[in-house]
C-alpha positions, 0 to 999 in steps of 0.5 A: 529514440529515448523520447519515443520510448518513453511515451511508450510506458503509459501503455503499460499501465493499461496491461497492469489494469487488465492483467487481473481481470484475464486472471480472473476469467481464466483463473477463476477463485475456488470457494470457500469450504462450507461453514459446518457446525463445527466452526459454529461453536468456535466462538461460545465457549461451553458450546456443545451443539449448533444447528442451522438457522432455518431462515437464513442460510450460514447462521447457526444457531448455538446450544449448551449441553443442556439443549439452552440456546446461547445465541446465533454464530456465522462466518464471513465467507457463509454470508458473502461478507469480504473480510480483506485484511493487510496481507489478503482475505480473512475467514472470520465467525463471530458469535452473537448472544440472544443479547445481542453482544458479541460472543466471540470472534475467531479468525478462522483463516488469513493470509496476514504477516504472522507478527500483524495478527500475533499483535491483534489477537493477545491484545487487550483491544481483541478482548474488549471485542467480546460483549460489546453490544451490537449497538455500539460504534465498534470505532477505533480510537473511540469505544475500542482501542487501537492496536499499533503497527497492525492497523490495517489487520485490527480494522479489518477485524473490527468492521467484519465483526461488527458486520457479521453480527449486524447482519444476525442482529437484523436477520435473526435477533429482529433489531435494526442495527445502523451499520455504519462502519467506522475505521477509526476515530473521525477526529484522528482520521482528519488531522492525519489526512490533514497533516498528509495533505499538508506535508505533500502540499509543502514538498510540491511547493519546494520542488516548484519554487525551489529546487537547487535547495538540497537542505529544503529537500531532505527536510521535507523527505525527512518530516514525511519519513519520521511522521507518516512512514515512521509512525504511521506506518504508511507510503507508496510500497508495494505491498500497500499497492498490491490490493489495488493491483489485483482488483480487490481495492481495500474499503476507503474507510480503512485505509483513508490516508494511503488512498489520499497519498496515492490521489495526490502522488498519481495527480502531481506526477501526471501534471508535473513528473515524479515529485513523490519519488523526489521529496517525500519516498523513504525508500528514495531516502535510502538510495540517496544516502548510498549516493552521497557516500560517494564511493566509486561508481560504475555506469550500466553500459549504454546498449543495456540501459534500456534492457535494464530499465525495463526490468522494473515494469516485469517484476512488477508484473510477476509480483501481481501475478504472484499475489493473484496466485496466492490470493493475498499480497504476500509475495510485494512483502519482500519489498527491500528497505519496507523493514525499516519502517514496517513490522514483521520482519524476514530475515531474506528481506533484511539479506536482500536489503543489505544486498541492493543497498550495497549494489546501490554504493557502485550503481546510483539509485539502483532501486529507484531505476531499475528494480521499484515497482512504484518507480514504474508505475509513477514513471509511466504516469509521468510520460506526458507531464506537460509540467516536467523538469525540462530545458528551455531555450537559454540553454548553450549545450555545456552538457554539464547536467548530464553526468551530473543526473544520478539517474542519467536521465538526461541525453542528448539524441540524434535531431534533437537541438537540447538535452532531453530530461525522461520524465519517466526517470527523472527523480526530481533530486535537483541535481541539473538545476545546481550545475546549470550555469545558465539557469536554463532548467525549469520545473 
């Protein structure tokens, strides 16, 4: 019965996949007010007066008091330009000169965590924005400087702006601009992507070759937590998933290395079961530590486990439905234990925080099982892993890896002649190979 189930989980990846375009048949999005004068002159300061560009529609061009043109303003909604910052779409109007220099550059409307955008616009780097020539790079880390712990919000920024004006340039000023949005410095981008690629490559490696070492395993959770989480800012949250989750994918330019952990999470954990939950997740960091202080623990009763388990996959799905409502990803910000590695901190969050993490000192890995919206997506990817943590036939039924598994994914049902490991639940915390006298757990 336990196996069935859980082979049953990948459909709900298929109701995940589905769920925005039935919001967006029956839900669909309102548009945009339309861009007046009056936003126009936003980005000019001493501008007095703006009329539309005959030619082109939602370009205004922008005057002095004394009727001299001081270049051509337009948002990104008026020229259908998708501006998708870290918390939802971004309403920006950029204003170019007869130069060919940005003007200036106003966030009109966004959907962003306060402290994200805060950071972005009293920086220096915002500032640089204004007189750059449209035939520059616009490149982070290049001729623009970057805005740390708001990455997401000041790329999104940069490539609307340099997109916006490139399309006045061509449309309007009659100059060929190459378009050609950079997200960053190229020579950055690719040491981090490297260092990603290498730090998933090693942890993959420990949990095949060797998987009793507990020592191995917290040294490569922690390189992953202080260099990528840490630092960078970035792992399988929701709130970085939520994008993906709604159907509105963020430009891979601006978000190259999450989309790279992502491959490589959703590749392993199909072919081998849940080695990012196991040897690289921050969040799984958290959980273990409460499960090492050792302090008395209670077990959800049997006839509630399943109930429990499935409460995962629903708030997933209120979550996306949450985010499709608002359009934007705030609701997977309350993703508890995200404030120890990210920016833009709430007080409820740090509340709920502390609330499942002292839940977690009676009730094992809490999160992981019963609450994490990436749990459960990587737990149904998991549900046919031809590679998965499994018993062979050395096994003498000591039944000792069972109260062992943190996660009590291992038991043993009607007609089945060895333990069954769910690979849907199954963390990798290597836990079963160190108690099995016999050796008979595999990877």
């Amino acid at each position: 019965m336990t196996m069935k189930l859980s082979r049953l989980k990948p459909l709900f990846l298929v109701a995940l996949a589905a769920l925005p375009l039935f919001w967006g048949l029956f839900f669909p999005e309102d548009e945009p007010p339309p861009f007046s004068e009056e936003s126009a002159l936003l980005p000019f300061p001493g501008a007095s007066k703006g009329k539309p560009y005959p030619d082109i529609a939602g370009i205004y061009g922008v005057y002095d008091g004394e009727g001299e043109l001081l270049g051509y303003s337009a948002s990104s909604s008026a020229l259908g330009i998708e501006v998708s910052g870290y918390g939802g779409a971004m309403e920006l109007v950029v204003g170019l000169d007869v130069e060919g220099r940005v003007a200036g550059v106003v966030v009109l409307g966004n959907a962003e965590t306060p402290n994200y955008l805060y950071k972005v616009l009293e920086s220096k780097a915002f500032s640089a924005l204004s007189g750059k020539s449209i035939s520059d790079r616009f490149a982070i880390g290049d001729d623009l400087d970057g805005v740390s712990r708001a990455t997401v919000t000041w790329q999104a920024i940069v490539l609307g702006t340099k997109e916006i004006a490139a399309v006045i340039s061509t449309g309007v000023l009659k100059r060929d601009v190459s378009f050609s949005a950079e997200g960053g410095n190229r020579t950055a981008t690719i040491i981090k992507l490297s260092v990603v690629f290498l730090i998933f490559i090693g942890a993959f490696s420990l949990a095949k070759l060797k998987p009793k070492s507990r020592l191995l395993r917290y040294l490569s959770i922690l390189t992953f937590t202080i260099l990528v989480a840490l630092i960078w800012g970035i792992f399988l949250s929701l709130q970085g998933l939520a994008y993906l989750l709604m159907g509105k994918p963020q430009p891979l330019l601006v978000i190259p290395i999450f989309y790279l952990l992502l491959f490589l999470s959703l590749l392993t954990t199909t072919i081998f079961g849940r080695t990012y939950c196991g040897y690289l997740c921050p969040l799984g960091l958290v959980m273990d530590l409460a499960y090492r202080l050792k302090t008395p623990q209670a077990k959800i009763p049997s006839w509630a486990k399943h109930s429990a388990g499935a409460v995962k996959y629903i708030l997933l799905i209120l979550v996306v439905l949450l985010c499709l409502h608002v359009g934007g990803v705030g609701p997977a910000g309350w993703e508890p234990f995200t404030i120890l590695y990210l920016t833009g901190i709430k007080f409820a969050v740090v509340i709920l925080t502390i609330a499942i993490f002292s839940a977690s000192l009676l009730y094992p890995y809490l999160w992981c099982r019963y609450l994490c919206g990436v749990g459960a997506i990587l737990g149904a990817c998991s549900a046919f892993a031809p590679v998965a943590v499994r018993k062979d036939k050395n096994c003498d039924l000591c039944e000792r890896c069972i109260p062992a598994c943190p996660v009590e994914a291992i038991s043993i049902t009607g007609g089945e002649t060895l333990p069954y490991i769910d690979p849907t639940l199954c963390l990798r915390c290597g836990e079963c190979f160190r108690v099995c006298p016999r050796g008979a757990i595999k990877s």
